[in-house]
N, C-alpha and C positions, 0 to 999 in steps of 0.2 A: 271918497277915501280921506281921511283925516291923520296924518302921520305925527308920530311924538307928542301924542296927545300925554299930560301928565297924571296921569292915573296909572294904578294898578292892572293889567290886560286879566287879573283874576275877578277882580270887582265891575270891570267894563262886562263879562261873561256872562255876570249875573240879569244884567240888562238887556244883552244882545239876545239872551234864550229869551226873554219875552215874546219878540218881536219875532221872529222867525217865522217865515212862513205865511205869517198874517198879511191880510190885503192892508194895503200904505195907510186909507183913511184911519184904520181901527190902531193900525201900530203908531200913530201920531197922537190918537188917543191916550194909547197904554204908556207912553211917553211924557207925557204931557203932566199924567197926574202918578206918575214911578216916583219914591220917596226915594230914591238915590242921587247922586251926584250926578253920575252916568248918564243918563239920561237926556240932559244938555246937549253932551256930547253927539251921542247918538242922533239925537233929533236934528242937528243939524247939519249929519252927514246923509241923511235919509233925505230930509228937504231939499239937499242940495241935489241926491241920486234923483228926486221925481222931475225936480226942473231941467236938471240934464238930460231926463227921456223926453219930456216937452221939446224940448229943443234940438234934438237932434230928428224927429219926430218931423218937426216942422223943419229944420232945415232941408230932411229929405223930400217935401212935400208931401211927405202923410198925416192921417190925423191921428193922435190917439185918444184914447177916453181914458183920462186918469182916474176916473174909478174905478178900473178895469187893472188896476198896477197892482202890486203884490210884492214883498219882499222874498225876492228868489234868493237871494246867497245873503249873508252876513255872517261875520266873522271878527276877531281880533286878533293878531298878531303882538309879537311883544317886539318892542321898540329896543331904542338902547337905553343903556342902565347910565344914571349921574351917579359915580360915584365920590363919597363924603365922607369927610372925619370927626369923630364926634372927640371931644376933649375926653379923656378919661383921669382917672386918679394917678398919683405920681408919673407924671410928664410922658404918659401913654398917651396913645390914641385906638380909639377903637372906630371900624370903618363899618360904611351900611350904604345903603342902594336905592336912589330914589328911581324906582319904572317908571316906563312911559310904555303907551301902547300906540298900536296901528290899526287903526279901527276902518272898516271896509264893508257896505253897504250896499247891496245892488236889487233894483228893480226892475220886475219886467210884465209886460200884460201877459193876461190868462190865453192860452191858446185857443181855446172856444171864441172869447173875445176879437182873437187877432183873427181868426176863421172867417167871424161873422162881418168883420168891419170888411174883410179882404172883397168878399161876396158880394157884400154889398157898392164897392166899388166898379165892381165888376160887371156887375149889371146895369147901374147907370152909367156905363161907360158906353156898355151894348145897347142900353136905348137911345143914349145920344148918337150913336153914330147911324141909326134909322132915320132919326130926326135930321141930322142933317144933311141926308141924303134924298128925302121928302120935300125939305125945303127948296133947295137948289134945282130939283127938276121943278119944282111950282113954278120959283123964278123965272127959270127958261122957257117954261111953256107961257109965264104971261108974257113976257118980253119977245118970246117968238124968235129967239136966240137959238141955233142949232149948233151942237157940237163942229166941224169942219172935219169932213172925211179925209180921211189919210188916201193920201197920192201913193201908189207905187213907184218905187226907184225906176228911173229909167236906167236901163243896159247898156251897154254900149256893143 
């Protein structure tokens, strides 16, 4: 999210419909070489949206595959208005608006993606816990180590 950026939120629109929808690589592309101003803007709230799923990604301990991101929502909001006096003829003033916008960017993997990483977690998770279950009786059977039988409570 980028707030009170100074631009137009009618001119930011023109940019934002680009990107919509498009996977992150290719809208950084259509960004990159967009003859508008806009553009700037945009690109670096985008950049900022992918590193923020990297990173929250990684701080939950998952992985993701950023080329699997996509822009789910983006949008522009209008900011607040500067407003200014412009000198006019005989000791008037005439007043006018400079905008600002709110520019808001969000990304997220494709659900097939998130599916398949999820799956594939999932099953090395199942094969590791064969494994090391396999090893540890090795272990024991080479070392000749026996679990110790549980005693019954005595009664009283």
């Amino acid at each position: 999210m980028a707030k009170h950026v100074r631009m137009s939120p009618q001119k930011v629109r023109l940019v934002i419909d680009l990107i919509r929808g498009q996977r992150a690589e290719s809208a950084l592309q259509i960004l990159k070489y967009a003859q508008k101003r806009a553009s700037r803007d945009v690109e670096k709230v985008l950049r900022s949206a992918i590193a923020n799923a990297e990173r929250k990604a990684e701080d939950a301990g998952a992985t993701l595959d950023v080329d699997q991101l996509y822009v789910s929502q983006c949008f522009v909001n209008e900011g607040s208005r500067w407003k200014r006096l412009r000198p006019a003829p005989m000791g008037r003033a005439f007043r006018y608006q400079k905008r600002t916008s709110h520019i808001i960017v969000g990304v997220a993997e494709h659900h097939s993606a998130a599916q398949d990483r999820a799956a594939v977690a999932a099953a090395e998770a199942e094969s590791q816990k064969g494994v090391r279950g396999a090893v540890k009786k090795a272990r024991q059977a080479v070392m000749g180590k026996k679990k110790p039988a549980r005693t019954a409570k005595k009664s009283k």
